[in-house]
N, C-alpha and C positions, 0 to 999 in steps of 0.2 A: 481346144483342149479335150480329151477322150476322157470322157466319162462314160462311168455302167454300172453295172452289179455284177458283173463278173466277175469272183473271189481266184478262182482258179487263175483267171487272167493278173490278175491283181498281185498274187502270189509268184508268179513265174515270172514279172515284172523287178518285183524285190532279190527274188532269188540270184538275176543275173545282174545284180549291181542298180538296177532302178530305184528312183524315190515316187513315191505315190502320196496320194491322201485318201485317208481313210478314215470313216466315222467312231465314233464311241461314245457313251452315254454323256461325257459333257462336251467336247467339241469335235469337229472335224481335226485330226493330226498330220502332221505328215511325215514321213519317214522310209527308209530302208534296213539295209541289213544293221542292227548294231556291234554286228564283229566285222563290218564293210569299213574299213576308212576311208576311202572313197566317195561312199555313198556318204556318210557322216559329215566329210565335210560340202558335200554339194547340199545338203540340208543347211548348213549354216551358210551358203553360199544362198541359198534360195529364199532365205527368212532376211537375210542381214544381219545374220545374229553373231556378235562378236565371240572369238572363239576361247576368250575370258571366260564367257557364259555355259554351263555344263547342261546337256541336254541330258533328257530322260528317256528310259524304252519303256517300251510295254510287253509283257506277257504273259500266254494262256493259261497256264497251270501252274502248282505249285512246284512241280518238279523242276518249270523251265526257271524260273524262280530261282529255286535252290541249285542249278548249274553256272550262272553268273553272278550269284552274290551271296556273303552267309549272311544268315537271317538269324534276326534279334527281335526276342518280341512272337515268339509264335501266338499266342493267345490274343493279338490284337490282328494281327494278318489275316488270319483266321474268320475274325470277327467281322473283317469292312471287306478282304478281296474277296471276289471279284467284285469293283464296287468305285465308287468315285473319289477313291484316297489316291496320292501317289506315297509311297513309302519312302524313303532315305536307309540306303545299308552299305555296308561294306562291300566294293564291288569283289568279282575273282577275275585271276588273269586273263578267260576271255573276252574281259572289254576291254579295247583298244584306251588308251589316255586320251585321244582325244576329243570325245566322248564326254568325259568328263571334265574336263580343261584341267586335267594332272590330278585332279580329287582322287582318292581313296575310296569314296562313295558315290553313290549312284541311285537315282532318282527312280522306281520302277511303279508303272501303273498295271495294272490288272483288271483290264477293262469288263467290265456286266454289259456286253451288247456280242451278240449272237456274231456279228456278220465280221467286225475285230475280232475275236476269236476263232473263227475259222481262219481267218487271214494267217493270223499269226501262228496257228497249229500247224500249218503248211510252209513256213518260214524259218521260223524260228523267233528269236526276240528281235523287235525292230526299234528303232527311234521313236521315239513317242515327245514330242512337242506339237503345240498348235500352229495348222495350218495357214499361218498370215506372215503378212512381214512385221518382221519384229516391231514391237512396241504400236501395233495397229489392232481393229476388234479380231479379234476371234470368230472363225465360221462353226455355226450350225445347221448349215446346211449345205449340201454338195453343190448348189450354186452359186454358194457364198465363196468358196476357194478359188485365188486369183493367180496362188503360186504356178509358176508353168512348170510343174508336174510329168511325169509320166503317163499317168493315170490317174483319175478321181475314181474312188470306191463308191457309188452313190448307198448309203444306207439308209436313206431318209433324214428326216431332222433330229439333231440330238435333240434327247431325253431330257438332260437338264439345262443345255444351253450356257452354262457357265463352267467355268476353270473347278479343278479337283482341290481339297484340302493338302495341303504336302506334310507328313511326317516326319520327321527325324528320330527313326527307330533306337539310333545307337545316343540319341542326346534327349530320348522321349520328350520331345519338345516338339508345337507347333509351330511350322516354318511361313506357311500360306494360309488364310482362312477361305474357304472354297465351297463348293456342294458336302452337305452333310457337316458342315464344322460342327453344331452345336450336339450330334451326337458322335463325333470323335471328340471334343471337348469334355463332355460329358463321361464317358467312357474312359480318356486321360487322365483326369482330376481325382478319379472315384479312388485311384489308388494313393494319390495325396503327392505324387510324387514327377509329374509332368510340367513342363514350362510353357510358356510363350516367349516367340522370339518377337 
């Protein structure tokens, strides 16, 4: 399997329908274009992941943000991205439905690591779930991914090594408890007004 650190290569992989893996501060991901249905479902084709199950993308800026979903909750986006949350919002119509297995919403990460952000600036938004076969560990390091890929991004070892807290900005409710729960909990509650699912 082709691994490196070549971002440029990595990107121009995605760009023409490729799926790759790539680093971020809690695991190794893997993903393509997420306006590729294509790409999309060779992702779920690659994980085993039932196409019940709604994937997540990740993106670099706010901007890319705010062109595939509207956002709820600025003062808390603000607060954790770029950062180890993934958020929950109302997608917009450039994400394909299958994407989300028919949802309205859409799961987006906003990764705090240098080398996923360069990726993704040169792309645009891609698929953001962890790089393993479904319901198996999670890699943290770029010799831990066994998916046959296109490419591995090697970025070194993640940061935190475990799965992000999930949000649900439009139901301010927490979905997953992950890296950082206790001060997204914490932050949640203060306004008296957040759930647990």
């Amino acid at each position: 399997m082709l691994t490196g650190s070549d971002v440029e290569l990595a990107a121009g992989i995605v760009r023409r329908g490729g799926v790759i893996a790539y680093p971020t501060e809690t695991v190794y991901g893997v993903g393509g274009l997420a306006t590729d249905v294509d790409a999309i479902r060779r992702v779920y084709q690659l994980k085993g992941r039932p196409l019940s199950q709604p994937l997540s993308i990740a993106v670099s800026s706010m901007e890319m943000l705010e062109s595939v979903a509207s956002v709820e909750c600025r003062d808390f986006i603000l607060r954790f991205l770029p950062g180890p949350v993934t958020v929950i919002l109302k997608k917009k119509k450039a994400l394909p439905d299958i994407l989300t297995a028919g949802s309205k919403y859409v799961g987006i990460r906003y990764p705090d690591h240098p080398m996923a952000l360069s990726l993704i600036s040169k792309t645009g938004p891609i698929v953001s779930t962890s790089a393993n076969l479904h319901g198996e560990k999670d890699p943290v390091a770029a010799d831990e991914v066994k998916l046959p890929v296109d490419y591995v991004l090697d970025g070194g070892r993640c940061k935190y090594g475990a799965p992000s807290t999930i949000v649900d900005l439009h139901e301010y409710a927490i979905v997953r408890k992950g890296v950082m729960y206790d001060e997204v909990k914490r932050y949640m509650f203060g306004c008296g007004c957040a759930t647990e699912e």
